[in-house]
Each structure stands twice: as C-alpha cells, then as structure tokens.
C-alpha positions as a Markdown table, in Angstrom:
| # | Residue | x | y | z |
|---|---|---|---|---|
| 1 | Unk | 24.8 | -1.8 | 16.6 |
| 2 | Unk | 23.1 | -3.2 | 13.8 |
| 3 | Unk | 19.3 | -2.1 | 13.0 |
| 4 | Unk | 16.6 | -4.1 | 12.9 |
| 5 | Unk | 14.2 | -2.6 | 9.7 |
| 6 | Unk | 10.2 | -2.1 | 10.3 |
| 7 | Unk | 7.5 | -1.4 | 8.6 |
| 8 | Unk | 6.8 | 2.7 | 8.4 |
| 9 | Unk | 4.2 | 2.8 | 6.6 |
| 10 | Unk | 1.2 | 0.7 | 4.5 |
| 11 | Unk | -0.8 | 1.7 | 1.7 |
| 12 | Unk | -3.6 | 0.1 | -0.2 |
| 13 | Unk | -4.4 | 2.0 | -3.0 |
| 14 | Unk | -7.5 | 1.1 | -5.2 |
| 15 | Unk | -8.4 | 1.3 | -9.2 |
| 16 | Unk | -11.7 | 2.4 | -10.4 |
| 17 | Unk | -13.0 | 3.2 | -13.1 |
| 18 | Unk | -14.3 | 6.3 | -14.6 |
| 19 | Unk | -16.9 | 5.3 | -17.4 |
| 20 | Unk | -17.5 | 7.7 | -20.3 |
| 21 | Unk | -19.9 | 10.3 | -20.5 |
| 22 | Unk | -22.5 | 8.8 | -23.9 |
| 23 | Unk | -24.4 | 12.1 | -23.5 |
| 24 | Unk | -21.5 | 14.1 | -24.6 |
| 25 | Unk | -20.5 | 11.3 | -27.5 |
| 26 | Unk | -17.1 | 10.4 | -26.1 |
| 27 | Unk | -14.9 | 7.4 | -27.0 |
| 28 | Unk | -15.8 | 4.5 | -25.2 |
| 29 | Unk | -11.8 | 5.0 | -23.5 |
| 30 | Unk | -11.9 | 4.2 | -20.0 |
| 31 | Unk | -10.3 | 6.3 | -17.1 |
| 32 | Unk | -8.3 | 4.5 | -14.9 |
| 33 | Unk | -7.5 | 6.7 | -11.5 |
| 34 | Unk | -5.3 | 5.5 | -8.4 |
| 35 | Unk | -7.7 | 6.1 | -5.2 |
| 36 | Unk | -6.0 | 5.7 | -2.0 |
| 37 | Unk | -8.1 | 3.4 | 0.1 |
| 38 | Unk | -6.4 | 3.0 | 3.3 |
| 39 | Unk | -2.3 | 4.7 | 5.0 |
| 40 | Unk | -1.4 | 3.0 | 8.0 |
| 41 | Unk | 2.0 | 4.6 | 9.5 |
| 42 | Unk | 4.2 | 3.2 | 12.3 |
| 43 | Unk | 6.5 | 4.2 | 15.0 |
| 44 | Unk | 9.0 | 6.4 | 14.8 |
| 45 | Unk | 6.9 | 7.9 | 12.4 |
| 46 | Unk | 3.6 | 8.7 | 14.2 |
| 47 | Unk | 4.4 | 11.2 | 16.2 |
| 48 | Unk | 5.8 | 13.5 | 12.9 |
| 49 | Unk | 3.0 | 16.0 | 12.5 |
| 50 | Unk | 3.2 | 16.0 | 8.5 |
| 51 | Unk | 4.6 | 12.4 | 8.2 |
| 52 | Unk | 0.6 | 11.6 | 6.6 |
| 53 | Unk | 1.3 | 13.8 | 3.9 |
| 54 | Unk | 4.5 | 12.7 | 3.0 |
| 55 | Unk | 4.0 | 9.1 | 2.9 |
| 56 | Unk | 0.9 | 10.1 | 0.4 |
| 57 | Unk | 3.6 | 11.7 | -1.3 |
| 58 | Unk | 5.8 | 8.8 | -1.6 |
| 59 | Unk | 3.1 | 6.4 | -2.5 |
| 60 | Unk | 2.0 | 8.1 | -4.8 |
| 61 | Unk | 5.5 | 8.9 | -6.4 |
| 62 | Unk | 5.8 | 5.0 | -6.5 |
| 63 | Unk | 2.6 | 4.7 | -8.9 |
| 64 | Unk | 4.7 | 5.3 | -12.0 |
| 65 | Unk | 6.5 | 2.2 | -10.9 |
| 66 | Unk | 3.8 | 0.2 | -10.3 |
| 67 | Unk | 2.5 | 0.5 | -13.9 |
| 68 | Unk | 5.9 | 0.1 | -15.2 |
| 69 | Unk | 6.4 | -2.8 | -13.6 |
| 70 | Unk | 2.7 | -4.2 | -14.6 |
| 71 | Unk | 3.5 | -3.6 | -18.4 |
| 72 | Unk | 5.6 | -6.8 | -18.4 |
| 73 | Unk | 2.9 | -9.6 | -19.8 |
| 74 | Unk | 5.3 | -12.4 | -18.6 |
| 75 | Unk | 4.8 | -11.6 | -15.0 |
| 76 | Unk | 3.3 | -14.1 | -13.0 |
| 77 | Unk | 3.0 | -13.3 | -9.3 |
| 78 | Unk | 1.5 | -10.5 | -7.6 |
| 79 | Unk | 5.1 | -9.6 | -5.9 |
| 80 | Unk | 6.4 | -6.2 | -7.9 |
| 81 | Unk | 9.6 | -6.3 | -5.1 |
| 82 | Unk | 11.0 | -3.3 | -4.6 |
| 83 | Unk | 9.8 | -0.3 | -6.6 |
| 84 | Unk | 12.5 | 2.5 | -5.7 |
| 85 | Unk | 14.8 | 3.1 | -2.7 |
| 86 | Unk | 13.6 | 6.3 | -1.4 |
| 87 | Unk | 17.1 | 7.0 | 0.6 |
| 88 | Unk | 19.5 | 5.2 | 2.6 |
| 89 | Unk | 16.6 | 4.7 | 5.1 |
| 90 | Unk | 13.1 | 4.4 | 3.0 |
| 91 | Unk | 12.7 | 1.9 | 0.5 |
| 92 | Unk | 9.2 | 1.6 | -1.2 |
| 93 | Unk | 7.9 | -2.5 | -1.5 |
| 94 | Unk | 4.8 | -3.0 | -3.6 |
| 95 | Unk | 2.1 | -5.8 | -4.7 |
| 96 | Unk | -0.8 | -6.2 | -7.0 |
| 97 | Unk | -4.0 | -8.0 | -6.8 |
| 98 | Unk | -5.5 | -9.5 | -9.9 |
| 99 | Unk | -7.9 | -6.8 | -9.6 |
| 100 | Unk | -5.8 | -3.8 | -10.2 |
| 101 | Unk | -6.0 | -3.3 | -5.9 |
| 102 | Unk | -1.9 | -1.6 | -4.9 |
| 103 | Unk | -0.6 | -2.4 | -1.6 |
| 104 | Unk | 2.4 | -0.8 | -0.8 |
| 105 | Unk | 5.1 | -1.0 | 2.1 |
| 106 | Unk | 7.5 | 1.5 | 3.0 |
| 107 | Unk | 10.2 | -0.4 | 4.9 |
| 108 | Unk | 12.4 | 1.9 | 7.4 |
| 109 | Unk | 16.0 | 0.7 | 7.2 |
| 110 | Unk | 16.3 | 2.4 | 10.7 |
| 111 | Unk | 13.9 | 0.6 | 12.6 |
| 112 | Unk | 10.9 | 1.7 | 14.9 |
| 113 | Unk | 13.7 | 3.7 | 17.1 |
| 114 | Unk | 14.2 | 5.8 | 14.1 |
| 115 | Unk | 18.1 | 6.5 | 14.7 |
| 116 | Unk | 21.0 | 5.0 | 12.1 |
| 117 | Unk | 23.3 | 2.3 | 14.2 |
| 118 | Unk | 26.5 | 1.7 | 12.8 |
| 119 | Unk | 25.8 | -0.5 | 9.7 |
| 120 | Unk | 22.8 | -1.9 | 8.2 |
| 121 | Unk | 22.2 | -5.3 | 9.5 |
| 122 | Unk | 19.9 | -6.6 | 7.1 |
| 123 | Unk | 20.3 | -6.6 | 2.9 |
| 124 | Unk | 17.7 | -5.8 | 1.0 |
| 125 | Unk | 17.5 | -9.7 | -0.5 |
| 126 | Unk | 16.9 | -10.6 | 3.8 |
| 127 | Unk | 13.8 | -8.1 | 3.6 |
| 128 | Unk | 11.8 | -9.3 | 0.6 |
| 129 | Unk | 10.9 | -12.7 | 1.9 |
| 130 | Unk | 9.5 | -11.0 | 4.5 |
| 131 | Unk | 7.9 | -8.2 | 2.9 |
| 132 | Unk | 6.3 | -11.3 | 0.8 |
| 133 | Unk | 5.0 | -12.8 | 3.8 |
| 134 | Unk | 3.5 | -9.4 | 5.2 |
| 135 | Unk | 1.9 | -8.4 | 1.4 |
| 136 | Unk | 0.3 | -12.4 | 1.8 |
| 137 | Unk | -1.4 | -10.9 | 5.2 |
| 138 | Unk | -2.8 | -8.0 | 3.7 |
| 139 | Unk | -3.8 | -9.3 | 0.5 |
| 140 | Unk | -5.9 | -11.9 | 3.0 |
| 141 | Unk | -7.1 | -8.7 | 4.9 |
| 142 | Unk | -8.4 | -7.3 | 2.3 |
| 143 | Unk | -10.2 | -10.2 | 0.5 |
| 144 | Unk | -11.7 | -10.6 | 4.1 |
| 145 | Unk | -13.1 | -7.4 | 3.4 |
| 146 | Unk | -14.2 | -7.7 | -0.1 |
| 147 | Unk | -16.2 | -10.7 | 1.6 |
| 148 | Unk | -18.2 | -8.6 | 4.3 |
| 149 | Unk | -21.6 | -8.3 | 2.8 |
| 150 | Unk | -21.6 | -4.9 | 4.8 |
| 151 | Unk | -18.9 | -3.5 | 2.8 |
| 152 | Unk | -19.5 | -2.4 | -0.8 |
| 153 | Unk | -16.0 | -0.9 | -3.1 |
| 154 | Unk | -18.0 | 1.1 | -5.4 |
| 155 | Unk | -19.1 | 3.3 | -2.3 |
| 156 | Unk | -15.4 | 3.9 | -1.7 |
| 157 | Unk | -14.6 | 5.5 | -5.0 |
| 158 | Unk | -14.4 | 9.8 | -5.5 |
| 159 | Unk | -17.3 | 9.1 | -7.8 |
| 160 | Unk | -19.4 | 8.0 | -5.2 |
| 161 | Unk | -18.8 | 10.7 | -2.8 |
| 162 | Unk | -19.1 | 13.3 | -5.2 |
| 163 | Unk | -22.2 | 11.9 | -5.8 |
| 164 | Unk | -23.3 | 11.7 | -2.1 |
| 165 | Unk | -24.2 | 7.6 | -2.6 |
| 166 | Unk | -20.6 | 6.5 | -1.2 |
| 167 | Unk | -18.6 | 7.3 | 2.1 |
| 168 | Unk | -15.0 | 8.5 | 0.7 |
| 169 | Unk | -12.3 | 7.0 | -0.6 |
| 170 | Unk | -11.3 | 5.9 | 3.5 |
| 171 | Unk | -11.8 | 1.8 | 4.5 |
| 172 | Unk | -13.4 | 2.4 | 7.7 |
| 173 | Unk | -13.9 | -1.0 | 8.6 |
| 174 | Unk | -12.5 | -1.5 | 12.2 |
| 175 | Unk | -11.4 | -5.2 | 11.7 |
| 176 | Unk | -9.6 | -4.4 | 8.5 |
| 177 | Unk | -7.9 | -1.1 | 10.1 |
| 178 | Unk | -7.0 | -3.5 | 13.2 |
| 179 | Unk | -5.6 | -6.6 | 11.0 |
| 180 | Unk | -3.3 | -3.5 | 9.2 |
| 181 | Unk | -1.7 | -2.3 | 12.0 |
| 182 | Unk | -1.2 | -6.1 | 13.6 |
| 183 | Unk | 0.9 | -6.9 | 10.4 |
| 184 | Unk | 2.4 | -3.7 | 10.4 |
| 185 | Unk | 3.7 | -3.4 | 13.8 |
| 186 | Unk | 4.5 | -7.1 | 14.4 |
| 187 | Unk | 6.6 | -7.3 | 11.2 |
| 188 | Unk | 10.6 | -7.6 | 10.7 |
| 189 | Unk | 12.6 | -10.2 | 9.1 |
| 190 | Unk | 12.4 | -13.2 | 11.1 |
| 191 | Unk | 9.8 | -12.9 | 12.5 |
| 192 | Unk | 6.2 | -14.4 | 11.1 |
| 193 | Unk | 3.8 | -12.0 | 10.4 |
C-alpha cells in the first residue's frame, strides 16, 4: 500500500530585533533572535501528549539551516526546499519572507494515518511543488495579517511581553489560526492547496 504524505506540522517563526543598550555604551551590534510565532500540528500527531514540544524541538533544530541556507547572496526565491530529513518519516521544508519571517513544514512521509505501508509512494522531488504551493498560502496568510490594522508585530516579540506592552510571542488571530490549519489539513501532493 503506498502512503499518501501530509503535513504534520507548521511553523512560522519570526525575527526581531534586540536594539542595544546606549546607557551601558555598547556597540551598535544588533541581536537577531528566532521567536516562534505560531505551531500548528496535524493528525496522527495531535493526539501525542508531548508531540508540541518536540516539533519545537525540531524547528528549532532546523534554524541552523535556515541561516545556512540564507548566507547564499545569489539566492533568489523565498523557497529554502528541504532543510534536513529528520528520518525515514519526517522531513523538515522551509521558506523565507523578505522580512526575515521562517515558515516551516514538517512533511510526514506516513500520512495522517501515521502507520508505514509498504513503500513510499511519493519522492521527495513529487512533494516540493507542493510544499511550494502550500508555503504560497501561508506566506498570503500571513501578509493578510500583517495587513489587519488590529494586529501590531512588535507586540508579539519577548521584548514586549517582558515589558507588559505586548501579548506573547503567540498569533492569536482566529482567521490567521483558521487559514493555518485549512492549508495544513487539506494539503498532499496533487491536491491544490
């Protein structure tokens, strides 16, 4: 029985900056910190008690590859591909805005059933077209956020809750959180997203 791969989990991760601190006389270096924004898992994986943690875990064990892959100057589109192959079931897509903003997708090999069938259906170079398609409809999620005059980044920064001016690092926004979980259910290859 061949398996049909799905989407187990989505990430948006976020870049803010930490400015220096003049009263102390520091160099003008800025900080640069990866602030998980929003992690949107997926059947068979929802009903795993510590599956939250270790999809954290894994995105943020495929940072290192995002910056690798945004040293290269040349690069052109937004599509990174696929960052690292987890194991024969995980594999770890990602994307980045012009803005610094990481979206990453954790395809599962297995499929929302979550057992191996007897050989894997789909290659790797069948997923990424798709996984393109699916990075387009986030990427349009969240610049449909961005344009909400109700929603404001900086407040979702560890600064700003520290500081008690900003909710958390969470999107809360129902209609982004809704549009998330539409693209990550509804996804596999062949399938428009």
């Amino acid at each position: 029985m061949a398996m049909t791969p799905s989407i187990a989990c989505i990430g948006v991760i976020g870049k803010h900056v930490r400015h220096p601190d003049y009263s102390q006389r520091r160099s003008s270096v800025l900080n640069f910190q990866n602030n998980p924004l929003h992690i949107a898992l997926f059947p068979p994986h929802l009903s795993n008690q510590d599956a939250h943690l270790e999809f954290s875990f894994l995105l943020n064990a495929s940072l290192d590859n995002f910056e690798t892959r945004t040293r290269d100057h040349n690069r052109v589109d937004q599509d990174l591909g696929m960052l690292q192959v987890v194991d024969e079931r995980l594999s770890i897509w990602g994307w980045e805005t012009g803005t610094g903003t990481k979206f990453a997708i954790v395809v599962d090999m297995w499929g929302k059933d979550g057992r191996p069938g007897t050989g894997f259906g789909v290659k790797g170079e069948d997923v990424r077209p798709k996984v393109e398609q699916a990075f387009k409809a986030l990427q349009t999620a969240y610049i449909r956020l961005l344009q909400n005059p109700f929603y404001t980044p900086d407040d979702h920064t560890p600064m700003a809750a520290q500081s008690g001016r900003g909710k958390g690092g969470e999107i809360t926004s129902k209609r982004f959180i809704n549009e998330v979980n539409r693209i990550g259910t509804s996804w596999r290859p062949g399938v428009e997203v």
